[in-house]
N, C-alpha and C positions, 0 to 999 in steps of 0.2 A: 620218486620216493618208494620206500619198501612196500609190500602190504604188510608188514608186521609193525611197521609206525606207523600208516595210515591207519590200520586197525586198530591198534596200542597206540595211541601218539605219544602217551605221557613215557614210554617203555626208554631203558636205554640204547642208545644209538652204541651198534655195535659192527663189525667188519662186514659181514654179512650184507648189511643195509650198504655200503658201500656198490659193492660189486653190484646189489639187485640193482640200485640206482645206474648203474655201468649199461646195465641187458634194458631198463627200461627206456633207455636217452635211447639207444641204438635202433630198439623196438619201433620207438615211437616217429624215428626220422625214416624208419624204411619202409611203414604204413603211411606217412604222413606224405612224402616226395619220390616216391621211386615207383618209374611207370609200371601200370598194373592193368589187366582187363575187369578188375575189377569196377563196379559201379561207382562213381564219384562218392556219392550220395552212405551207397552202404560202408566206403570206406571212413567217412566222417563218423557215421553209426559206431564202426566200431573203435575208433581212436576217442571216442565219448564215452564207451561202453567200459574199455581196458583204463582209461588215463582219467576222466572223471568224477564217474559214478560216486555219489558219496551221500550219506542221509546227516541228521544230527540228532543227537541223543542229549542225556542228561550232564552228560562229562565235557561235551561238546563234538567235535564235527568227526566222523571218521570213512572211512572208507577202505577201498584195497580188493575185495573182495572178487572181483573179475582178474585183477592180478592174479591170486591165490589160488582162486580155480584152476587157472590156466597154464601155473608153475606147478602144481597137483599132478595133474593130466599129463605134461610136457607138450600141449598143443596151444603153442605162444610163437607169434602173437595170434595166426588161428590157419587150422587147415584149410578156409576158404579166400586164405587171399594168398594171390600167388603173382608172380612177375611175369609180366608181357615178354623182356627176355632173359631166360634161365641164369641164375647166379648162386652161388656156393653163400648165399651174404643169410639165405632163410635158416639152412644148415647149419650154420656159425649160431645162429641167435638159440636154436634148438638146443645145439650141443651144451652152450653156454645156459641153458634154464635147467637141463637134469641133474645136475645136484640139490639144487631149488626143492624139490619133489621130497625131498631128507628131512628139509625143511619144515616145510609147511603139509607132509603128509605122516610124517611121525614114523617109528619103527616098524617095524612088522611086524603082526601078530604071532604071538607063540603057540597058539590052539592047534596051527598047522604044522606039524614039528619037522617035516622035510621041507615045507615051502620054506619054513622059517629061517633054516640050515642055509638054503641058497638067496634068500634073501639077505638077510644079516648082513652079510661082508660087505654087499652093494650099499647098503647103509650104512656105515660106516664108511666106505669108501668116498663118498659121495659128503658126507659130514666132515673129512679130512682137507677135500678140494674145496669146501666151502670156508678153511680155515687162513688160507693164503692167495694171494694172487698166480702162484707159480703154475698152475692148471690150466687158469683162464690164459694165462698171457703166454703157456706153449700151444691151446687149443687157439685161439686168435693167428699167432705164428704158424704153425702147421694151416690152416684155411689158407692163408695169405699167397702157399706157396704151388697150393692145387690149382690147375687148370681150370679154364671156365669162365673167369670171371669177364664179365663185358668191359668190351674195348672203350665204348662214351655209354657213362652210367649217371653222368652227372645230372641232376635234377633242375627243371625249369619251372617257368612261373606258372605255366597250364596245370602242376601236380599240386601244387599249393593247394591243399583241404585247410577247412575251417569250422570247429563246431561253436557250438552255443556257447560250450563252458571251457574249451579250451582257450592258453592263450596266446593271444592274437601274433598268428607266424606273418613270415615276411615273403617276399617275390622269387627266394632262391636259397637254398640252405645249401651251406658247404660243412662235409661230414668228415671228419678224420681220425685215424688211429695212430697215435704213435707212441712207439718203444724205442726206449730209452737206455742205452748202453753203455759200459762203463770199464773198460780192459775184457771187452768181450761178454761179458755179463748182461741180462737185463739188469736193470736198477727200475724203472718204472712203465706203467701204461700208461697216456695219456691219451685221453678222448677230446677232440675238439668238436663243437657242434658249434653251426653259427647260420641266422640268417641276416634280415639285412635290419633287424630291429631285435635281436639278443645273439647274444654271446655265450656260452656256456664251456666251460672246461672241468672237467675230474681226472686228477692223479690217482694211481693205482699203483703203490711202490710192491716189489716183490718186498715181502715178509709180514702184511699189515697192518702197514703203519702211514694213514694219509697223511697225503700232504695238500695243498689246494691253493 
């Protein structure tokens, strides 16, 4: 989910929340299963930290905030977890969180009147790609066709993490993207996520308009 409805729950659910939900399923199966020298331990730490974390208030339960920061910054899901072997899959997730930043860090200040000049456009730019799928689903496409990626990347039962408050994954997650074509057109994204105890699917039609 967004951090602007984990934050806002009561807020309208708008495109935006779509897509974030897209970056945070991907996020969360590439810290969760894909080998890493990372420490077991701190990788639970932090798939609790980003995907958890949540207090409650008088309105009732909210959270998001370790998202937000980290879609702010553009260091998502974090600069200290990295892959045992090298893959174009971190880059993908990066590229796909900098419009995010339009988001949730607001315009640019006007007090700096050159910085502001070269900033601007980037905001707004970044506010345009957040407006449709056709961004995300040529930056996904364009990744897919670069070199690099590992030959057996497929995840086994030894990377299966588990925290406290997460829930309860299964022995093997199988992760997939697919686009969806139509006399040569996209027509949709479609994300598969699965292990051997949930399911998960989100459409992502070029123009935004889900479907599910």
């Amino acid at each position: 989910m967004s951090a602007a409805l984990l934050g806002s729950p009561g807020q309208l659910h708008v495109f935006e929340d779509d897509i974030e939900s897209f970056v945070h399923v991907l996020g969360w199966t590439v810290l969760s299963y894909l080998p890493s020298p990372m420490d077991k331990d701190d990788r639970a730490a932090l798939v609790s930290y980003l995907y958890d974390h949540s207090w409650k208030t008088s309105s009732g339960e909210k959270g998001g905030l370790a998202k937000e920061g980290h879609f702010k910054s553009g260091d998502y899901p974090s600069k200290y977890f990295t892959l045992t072997e090298p893959s174009p899959i971190l880059g993908l997730i990066r590229n796909l969180v900098s419009p995010f930043r339009a988001r949730y860090g607001g315009p640019p200040p006007e007090e700096h009147e050159e910085l502001y000049k070269v900033l601007m456009p980037l905001y707004r730019l970044a506010l345009e790609r957040l407006g449709n799928s056709e961004w995300f689903l040529a930056t996904i496409q364009d990744t897919f066709e670069r070199p690099g990626w590992p030959a057996k990347d497929r995840a086994g039962a030894k990377l299966t993490i588990s925290t406290e408050d997460t829930a309860r994954q299964g022995d093997y997650a199988d992760f997939a993207i697919v686009c969806i074509f139509s006399r040569g057109q996209p027509l949709s994204l479609r994300l598969h996520c699965r292990t051997n105890d949930l399911a998960w699917m989100k459409t992502l039609p070029v123009g935004g308009v889900t479907r599910e």
